[in-house]
N, C-alpha and C positions, 0 to 999 in steps of 0.2 A: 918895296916899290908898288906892289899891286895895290896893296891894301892901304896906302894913300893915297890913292887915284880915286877910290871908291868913300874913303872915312878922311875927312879933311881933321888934322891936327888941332886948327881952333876947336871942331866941335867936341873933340876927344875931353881938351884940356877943360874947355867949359863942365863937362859934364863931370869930370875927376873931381871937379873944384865943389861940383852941389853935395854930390855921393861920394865917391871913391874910385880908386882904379877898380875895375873889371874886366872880366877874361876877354880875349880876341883871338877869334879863328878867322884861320883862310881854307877857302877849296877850289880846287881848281874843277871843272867839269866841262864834258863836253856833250853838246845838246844840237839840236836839230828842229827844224819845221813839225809844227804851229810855234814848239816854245822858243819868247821871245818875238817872234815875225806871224802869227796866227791874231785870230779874235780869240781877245779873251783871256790871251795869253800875254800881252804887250807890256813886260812889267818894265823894261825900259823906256815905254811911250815918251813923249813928252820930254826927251832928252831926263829923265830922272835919273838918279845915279844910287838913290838909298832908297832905303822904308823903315819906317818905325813897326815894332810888334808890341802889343799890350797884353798882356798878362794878367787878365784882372780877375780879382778872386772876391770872395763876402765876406772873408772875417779871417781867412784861414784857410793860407792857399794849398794845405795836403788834402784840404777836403774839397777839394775841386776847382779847376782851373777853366774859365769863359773859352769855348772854340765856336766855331758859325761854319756853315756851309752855306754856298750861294746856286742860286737858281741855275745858272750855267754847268756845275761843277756834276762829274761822274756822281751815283750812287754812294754813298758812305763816307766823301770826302771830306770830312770834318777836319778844319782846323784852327789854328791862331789867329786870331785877326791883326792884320797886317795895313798897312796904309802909305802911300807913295809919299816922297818929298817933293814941293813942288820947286820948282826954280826960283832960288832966294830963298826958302821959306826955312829957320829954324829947327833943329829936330823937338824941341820940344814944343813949339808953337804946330808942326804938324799933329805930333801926341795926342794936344789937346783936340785938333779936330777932328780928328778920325774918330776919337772916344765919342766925342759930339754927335756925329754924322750915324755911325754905325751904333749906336747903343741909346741916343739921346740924352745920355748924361753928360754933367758939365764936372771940367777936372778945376779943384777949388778946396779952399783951406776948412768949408763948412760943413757940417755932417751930412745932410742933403746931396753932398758930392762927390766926385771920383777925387783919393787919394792918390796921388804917384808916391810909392814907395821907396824903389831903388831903381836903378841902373843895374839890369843884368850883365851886360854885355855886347858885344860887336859882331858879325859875320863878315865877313866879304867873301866874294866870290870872283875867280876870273872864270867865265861859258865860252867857250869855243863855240862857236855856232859855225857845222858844217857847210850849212848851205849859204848863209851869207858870209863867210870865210871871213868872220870877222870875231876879237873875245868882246865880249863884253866885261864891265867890271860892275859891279852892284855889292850892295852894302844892306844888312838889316843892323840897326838899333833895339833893343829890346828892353822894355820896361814893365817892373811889377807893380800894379796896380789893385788897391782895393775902393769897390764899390759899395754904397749903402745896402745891408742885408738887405733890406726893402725894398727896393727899388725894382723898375720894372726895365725892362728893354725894352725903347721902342726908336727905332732907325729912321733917322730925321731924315735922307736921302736917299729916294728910294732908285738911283742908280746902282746904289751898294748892291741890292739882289739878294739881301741875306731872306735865305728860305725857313733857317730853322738854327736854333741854339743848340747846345748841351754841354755838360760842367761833366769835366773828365778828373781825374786827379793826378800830381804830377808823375805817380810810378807808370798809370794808362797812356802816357805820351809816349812812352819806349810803342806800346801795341801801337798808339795813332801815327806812328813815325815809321811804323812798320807797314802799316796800311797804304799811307801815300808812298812809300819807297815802292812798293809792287801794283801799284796805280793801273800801268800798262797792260798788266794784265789783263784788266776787264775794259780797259778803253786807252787802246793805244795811242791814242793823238796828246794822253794827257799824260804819259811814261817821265818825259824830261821835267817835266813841272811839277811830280809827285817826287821825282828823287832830290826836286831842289828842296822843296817843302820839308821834305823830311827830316831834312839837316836841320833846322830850326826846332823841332820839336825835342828831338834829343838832344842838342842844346838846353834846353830848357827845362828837359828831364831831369839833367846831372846837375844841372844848376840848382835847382829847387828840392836835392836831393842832399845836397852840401847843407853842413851844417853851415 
C-alpha cells in the first residue's frame, strides 16, 4: 500500500514496457526538524511525491559514476543528483530536465547527447516526521545514463547551486553512502537527510555491481 501511494502503477508499467522489470525497495524512517520542514531541506515542497536520480557515466559506468554537491550542503557531501517531479509532469519528461538544468546536456538519440540507458529501479519511503506528526511517502526513480566522453558540465540553472563535481566509481558509493549515513556528525541539522540519501547510493552500488 505505501509504495503506491508514492510510485503510481501507470508509471511502473510504462517504464517495464521501455526497459524491463527492476528491483523495488521500501523503507520506512523516522525523521525530524529541518528534514522535510527546514530550508533546504523541503524535498516534499510543492506537494511532490517522487524524484528521479540520474546516473550518468562516459563510457563505462565502473570507471566512474557523476555525483555534485551544492553550495548549501555540509563539507564532503557529495552525491547523486537527484531532481523533483513536478505536478503532472512524467518521470521521464522530468529526467530529461534535470539532466538539462544541472549539467547542460540534452537527453537525445545523437552522439552530442545524453543516452538513457536503463531503468535501475524504485525506492520509496514512508518518514515519520516527529514534529509534524505526520509520514510522509516519497519515491526515487533511478536511471543510468551515459554522457558524451567530451562533453563539459555546465548547469543551465543557476538555482541548482551545484558547487563542484566529481566521478566516484560504483564499489566508492558503499564509502559515499557511508559518508552521508554519519552526516550528523559533523552537522547535525543535516543527520536525517544524510541517512535518507544514503539508501540511494547503496542502491545503486549493488545494482551496478550486478552483473
Amino acid at each position: 500500500m505505501q509504495l503506491q501511494q508514492a510510485v503510481e502503477p501507470t508509471e511502473l508499467a510504462l517504464l517495464t514496457t521501455e526497459w524491463r522489470a527492476a528491483p523495488q525497495q521500501h523503507f520506512e524512517l523516522a525523521v525530524d526538524h529541518p528534514f522535510l520542514s527546514g530550508q533546504h531541506q523541503l524535498l516534499v515542497d510543492d506537494k511532490r511525491r517522487a524524484e528521479i536520480c540520474y546516473v550518468l557515466h562516459r563510457g563505462v559506468p565502473a570507471e566512474g559514476v557523476l555525483l555534485h554537491i551544492k553550495t548549501m550542503y555540509p563539507s564532503g557531501a557529495y552525491r547523486l543528483p537527484t531532481g523533483g517531479i513536478q505536478s503532472g509532469e512524467p518521470v521521464l519528461a522530468t529526467l530529461t530536465r534535470e539532466i538539462y538544468e544541472e549539467t547542460g546536456l540534452k537527453v537525445g538519440p545523437g552522439a552530442d547527447q545524453v543516452q538513457v540507458q536503463r531503468w535501475l529501479g524504485v525506492l520509496s519511503y514512508a518518514m515519520a516526521h516527529r514534529t509534524l506528526v505526520r509520514t510522509f511517502e516519497f519515491a526515487t526513480y533511478i536511471f543510468l545514463a551515459q554522457m558524451p566522453a567530451a562533453a563539459t558540465l555546465n548547469p543551465t540553472d543557476p538555482e541548482e547551486q551545484i558547487a563542484d563535481w566529481q566521478w566516484r566509481t560504483p564499489a566508492e558509493l558503499h564509502t559515499v553512502a557511508q559518508t552521508l549515513a554519519t552526516l550528523g556528525a559533523q552537522a547535525p541539522c543535516w543527520a536525517d537527510w544524510g541517512r535518507y540519501r544514503a539508501l540511494l547510493h547503496t542502491f545503486v552500488a549493488d545494482q551496478l555491481g550486478s552483473p
